[in-house]
C-alpha positions in Angstrom: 47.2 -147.3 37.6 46.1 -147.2 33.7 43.5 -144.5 35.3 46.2 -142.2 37.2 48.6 -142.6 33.9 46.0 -141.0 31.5 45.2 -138.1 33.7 48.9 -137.2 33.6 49.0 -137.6 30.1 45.7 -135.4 29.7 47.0 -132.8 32.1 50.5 -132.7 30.0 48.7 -132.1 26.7 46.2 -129.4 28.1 49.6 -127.6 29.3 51.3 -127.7 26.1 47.9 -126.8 24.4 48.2 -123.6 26.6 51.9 -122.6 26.2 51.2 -123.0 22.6 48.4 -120.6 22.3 50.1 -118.0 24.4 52.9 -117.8 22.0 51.1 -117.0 19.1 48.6 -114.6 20.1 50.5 -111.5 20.5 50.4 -109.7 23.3 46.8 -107.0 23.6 49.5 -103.7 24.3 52.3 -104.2 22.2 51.2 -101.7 19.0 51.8 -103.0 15.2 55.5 -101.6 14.0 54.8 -98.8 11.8 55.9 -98.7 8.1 59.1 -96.9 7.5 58.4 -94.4 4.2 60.7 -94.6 1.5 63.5 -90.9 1.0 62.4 -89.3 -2.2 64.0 -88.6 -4.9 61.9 -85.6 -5.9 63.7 -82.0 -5.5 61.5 -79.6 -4.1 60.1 -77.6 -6.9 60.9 -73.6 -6.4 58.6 -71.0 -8.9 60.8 -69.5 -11.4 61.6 -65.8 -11.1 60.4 -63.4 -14.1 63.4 -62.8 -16.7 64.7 -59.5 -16.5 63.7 -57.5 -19.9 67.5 -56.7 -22.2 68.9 -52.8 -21.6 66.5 -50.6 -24.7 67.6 -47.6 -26.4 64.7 -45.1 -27.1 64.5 -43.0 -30.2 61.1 -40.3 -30.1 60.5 -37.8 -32.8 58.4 -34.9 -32.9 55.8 -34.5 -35.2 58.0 -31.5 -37.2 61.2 -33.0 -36.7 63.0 -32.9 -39.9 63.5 -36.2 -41.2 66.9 -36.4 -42.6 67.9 -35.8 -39.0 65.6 -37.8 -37.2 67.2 -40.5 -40.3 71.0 -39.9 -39.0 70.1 -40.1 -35.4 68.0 -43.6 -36.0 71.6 -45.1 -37.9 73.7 -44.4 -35.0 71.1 -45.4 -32.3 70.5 -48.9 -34.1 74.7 -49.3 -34.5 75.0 -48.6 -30.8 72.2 -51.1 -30.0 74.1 -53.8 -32.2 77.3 -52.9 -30.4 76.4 -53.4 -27.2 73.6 -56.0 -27.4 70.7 -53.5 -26.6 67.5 -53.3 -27.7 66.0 -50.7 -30.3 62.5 -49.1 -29.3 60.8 -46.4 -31.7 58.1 -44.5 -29.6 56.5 -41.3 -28.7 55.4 -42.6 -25.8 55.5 -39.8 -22.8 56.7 -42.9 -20.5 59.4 -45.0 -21.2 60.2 -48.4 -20.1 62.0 -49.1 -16.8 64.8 -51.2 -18.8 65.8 -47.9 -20.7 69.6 -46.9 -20.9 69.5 -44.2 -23.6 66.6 -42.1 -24.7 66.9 -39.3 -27.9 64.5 -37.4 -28.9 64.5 -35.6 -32.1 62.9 -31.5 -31.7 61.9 -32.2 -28.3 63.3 -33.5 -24.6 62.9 -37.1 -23.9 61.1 -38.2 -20.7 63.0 -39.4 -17.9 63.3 -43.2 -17.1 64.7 -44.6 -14.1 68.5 -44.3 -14.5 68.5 -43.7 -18.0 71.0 -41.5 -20.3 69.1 -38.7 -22.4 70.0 -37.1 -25.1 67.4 -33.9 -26.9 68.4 -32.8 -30.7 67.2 -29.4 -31.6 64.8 -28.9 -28.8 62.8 -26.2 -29.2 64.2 -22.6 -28.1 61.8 -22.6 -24.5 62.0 -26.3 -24.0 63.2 -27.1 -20.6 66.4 -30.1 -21.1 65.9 -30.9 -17.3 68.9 -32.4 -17.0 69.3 -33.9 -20.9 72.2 -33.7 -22.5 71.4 -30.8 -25.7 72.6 -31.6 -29.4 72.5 -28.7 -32.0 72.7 -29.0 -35.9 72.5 -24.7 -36.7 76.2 -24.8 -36.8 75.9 -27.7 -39.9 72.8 -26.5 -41.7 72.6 -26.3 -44.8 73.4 -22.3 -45.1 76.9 -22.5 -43.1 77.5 -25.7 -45.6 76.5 -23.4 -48.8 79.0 -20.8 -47.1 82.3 -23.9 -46.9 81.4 -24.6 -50.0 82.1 -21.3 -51.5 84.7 -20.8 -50.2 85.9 -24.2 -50.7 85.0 -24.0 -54.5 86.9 -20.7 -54.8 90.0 -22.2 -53.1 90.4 -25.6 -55.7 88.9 -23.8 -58.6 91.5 -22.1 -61.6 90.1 -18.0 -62.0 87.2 -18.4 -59.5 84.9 -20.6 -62.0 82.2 -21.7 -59.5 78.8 -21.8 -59.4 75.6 -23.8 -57.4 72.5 -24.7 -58.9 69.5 -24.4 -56.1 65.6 -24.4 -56.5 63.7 -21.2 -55.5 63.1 -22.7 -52.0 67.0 -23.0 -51.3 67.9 -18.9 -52.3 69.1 -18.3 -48.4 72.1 -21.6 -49.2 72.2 -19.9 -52.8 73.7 -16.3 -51.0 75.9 -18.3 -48.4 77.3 -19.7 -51.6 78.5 -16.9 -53.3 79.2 -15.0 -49.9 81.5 -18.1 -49.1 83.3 -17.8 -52.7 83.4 -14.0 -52.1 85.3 -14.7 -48.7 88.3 -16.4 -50.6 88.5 -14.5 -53.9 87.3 -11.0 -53.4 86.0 -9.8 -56.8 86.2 -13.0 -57.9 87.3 -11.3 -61.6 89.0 -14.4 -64.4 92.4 -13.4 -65.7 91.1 -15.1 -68.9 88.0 -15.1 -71.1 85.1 -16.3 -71.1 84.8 -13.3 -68.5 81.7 -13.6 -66.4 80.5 -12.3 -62.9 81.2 -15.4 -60.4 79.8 -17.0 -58.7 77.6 -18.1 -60.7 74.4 -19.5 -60.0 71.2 -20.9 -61.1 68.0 -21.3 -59.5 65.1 -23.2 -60.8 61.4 -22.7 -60.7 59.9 -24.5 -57.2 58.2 -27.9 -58.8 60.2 -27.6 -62.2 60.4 -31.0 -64.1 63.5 -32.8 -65.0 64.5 -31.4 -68.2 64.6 -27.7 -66.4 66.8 -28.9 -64.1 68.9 -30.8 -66.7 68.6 -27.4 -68.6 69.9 -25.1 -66.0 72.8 -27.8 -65.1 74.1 -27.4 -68.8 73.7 -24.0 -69.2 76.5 -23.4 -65.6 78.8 -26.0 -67.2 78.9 -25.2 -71.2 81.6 -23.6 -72.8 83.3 -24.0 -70.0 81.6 -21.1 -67.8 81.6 -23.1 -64.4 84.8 -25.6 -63.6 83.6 -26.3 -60.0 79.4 -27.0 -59.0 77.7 -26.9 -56.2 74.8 -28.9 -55.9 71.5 -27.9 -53.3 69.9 -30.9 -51.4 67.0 -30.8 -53.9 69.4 -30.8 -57.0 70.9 -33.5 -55.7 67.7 -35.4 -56.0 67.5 -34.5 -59.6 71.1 -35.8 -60.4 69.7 -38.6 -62.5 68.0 -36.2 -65.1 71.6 -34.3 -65.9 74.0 -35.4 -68.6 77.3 -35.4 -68.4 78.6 -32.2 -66.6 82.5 -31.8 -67.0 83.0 -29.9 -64.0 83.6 -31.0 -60.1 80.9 -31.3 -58.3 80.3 -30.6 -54.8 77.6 -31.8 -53.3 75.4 -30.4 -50.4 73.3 -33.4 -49.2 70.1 -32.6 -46.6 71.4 -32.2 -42.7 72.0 -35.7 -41.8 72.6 -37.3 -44.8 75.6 -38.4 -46.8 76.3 -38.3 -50.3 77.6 -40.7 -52.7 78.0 -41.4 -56.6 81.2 -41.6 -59.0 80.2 -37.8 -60.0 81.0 -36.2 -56.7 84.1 -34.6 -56.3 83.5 -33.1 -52.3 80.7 -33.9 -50.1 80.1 -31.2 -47.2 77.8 -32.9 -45.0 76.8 -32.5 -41.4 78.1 -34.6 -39.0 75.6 -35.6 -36.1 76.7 -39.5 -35.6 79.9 -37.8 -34.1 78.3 -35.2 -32.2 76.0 -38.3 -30.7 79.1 -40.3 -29.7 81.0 -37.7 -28.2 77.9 -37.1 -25.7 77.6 -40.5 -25.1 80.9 -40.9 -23.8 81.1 -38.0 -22.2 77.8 -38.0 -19.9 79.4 -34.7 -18.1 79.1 -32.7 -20.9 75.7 -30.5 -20.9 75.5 -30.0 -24.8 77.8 -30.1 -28.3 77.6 -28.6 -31.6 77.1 -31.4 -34.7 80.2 -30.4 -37.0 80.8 -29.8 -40.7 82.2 -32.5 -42.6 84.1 -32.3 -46.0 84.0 -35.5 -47.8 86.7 -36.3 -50.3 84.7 -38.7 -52.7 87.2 -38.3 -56.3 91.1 -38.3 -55.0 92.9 -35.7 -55.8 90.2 -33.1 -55.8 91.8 -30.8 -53.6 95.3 -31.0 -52.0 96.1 -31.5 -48.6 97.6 -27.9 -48.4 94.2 -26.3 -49.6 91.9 -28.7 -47.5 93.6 -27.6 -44.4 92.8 -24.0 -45.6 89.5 -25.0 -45.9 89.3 -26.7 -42.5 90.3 -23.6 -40.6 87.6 -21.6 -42.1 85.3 -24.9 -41.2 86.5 -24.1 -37.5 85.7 -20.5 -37.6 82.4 -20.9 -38.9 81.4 -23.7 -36.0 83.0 -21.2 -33.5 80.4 -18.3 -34.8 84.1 -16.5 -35.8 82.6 -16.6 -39.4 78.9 -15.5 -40.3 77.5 -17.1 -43.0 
């Protein structure tokens, strides 16, 4: 009995032995869960694109173009850059960069680039514009500004007392001077003394130091022989070496270039920053004329009346009506 009573109880044991065993060894073909991977939080990284260069504005100048108007032309190219938030370039590059809006040349025709607006001051005669817009400055230069300023001289000036003072490079504005006085006043002949030939004029030596210049200066002013002065673009420069002239002075400043000073009465200058502006917001137009500009510096130097006289002749000469 004790014999039969231990078998069972070794049988029971090795059973639950067994059962045991089998439920911890896991199964041979179940396969091991695989891991689950985390989401990232990393954006996907995307090269950045190349940033576009700003719109340019292109100013190229010829070896002979004459500076004063190369100058003017620079001024109003660097105010329409500030205005509109373009970029100012300086080259004589024969290829321009793609981001170009505007290019002026100055004695020649700009190259072409991409879309780009051009603009060619005084090209030469033969040049070809291919498809530029043209800017000329004949009808300003300095010879049709000697002639308005004859005439204008003649027109404010009591018995025709006017003169210019010139050196011996300037004798061609010297002639449209007088010619421009002559235009107005005929003979030109005072009603009172002193009685001299007018207009008068002096022209001094080419290279002729200060006190020359001063010299000639108070020799057209004494005694009251010249009441209205027109100075050349060189005796202009040489302003600082004069004394006191008691007369009105008119000045001729280079093509380009504006005058100033508390001695100036009238300034007749050439006006190319308009003549730029005009073509720029007209792109349909093929070509303009820079105009003649009188410059009122000292009020009351010549009457409303008498500067629209004055103005008219201004239009005839920019028509060609008038040769100076």
């Amino acid at each position: 009995m004790r014999k039969t009573l231990s078998a069972i109880l070794l049988v029971a044991l090795g059973a639950a032995i067994l059962v045991a065993c089998g439920r911890a060894t896991p199964s041979a073909t179940s396969a091991p869960p695989q891991p689950t991977a985390a989401p990232s939080n990393t954006p996907t990284l995307i090269p950045p694109s190349a940033t576009p260069a700003p719109p340019a504005v292109a100013l190229i100048a010829a070896p002979n173009a004459r500076p004063s108007v190369k100058n003017a032309v620079e001024q109003w190219l660097q105010a329409l850059a500030e205005k509109q938030g373009y970029t100012f370039l300086q080259t004589n590059a024969k290829t321009l960069p793609p981001n170009t809006v505007l290019a002026v040349a100055v004695g020649g025709v700009p190259p072409k680039a991409g879309k780009a607006r051009r603009i060619a001051v005084n090209p030469p005669p033969n040049a070809n514009p291919d498809g530029a817009q043209t800017l000329s400055t004949a009808k300003a230069d300095l010879i049709h500004r000697a002639f308005l300023a004859g005439y204008l001289a003649a027109v404010i000036t009591e018995d025709w007392r006017i003169g210019i003072l010139a050196d011996a490079s300037e004798e061609k504005a010297v002639k449209a001077f007088k010619d421009g006085g002559i235009y107005y006043c005929g003979l030109c002949r005072p009603v009172h003394p002193p009685f001299f030939v007018y207009p008068q004029f002096a022209i001094v030596p080419a290279g002729a130091q200060n006190e020359e210049w001063a010299e000639s200066a108070r020799e057209l002013v004494g005694a009251g022989k010249v009441r209205t002065l027109a100075l050349s673009p060189l005796a202009l420069k040489q302003m600082h070496s004069f004394p006191t002239l008691n007369a009105n002075l008119i000045a001729l400043p280079p093509t380009g270039e504006s005058a100033s000073g508390k001695n100036i009465a009238i300034s007749v200058e050439a006006n190319i920053a308009a003549a730029l502006e005009r073509l720029w917001e007209h792109p349909q137009e093929p070509s303009a004329n820079a105009a003649m500009q009188i410059k009122v510096l000292k009020p009351n130097s010549i009457s409303p009346g008498r500067l629209k006289w004055v103005q008219e002749t201004q239009k005839a000469l920019e028509e060609g009506l008038i040769a100076p």
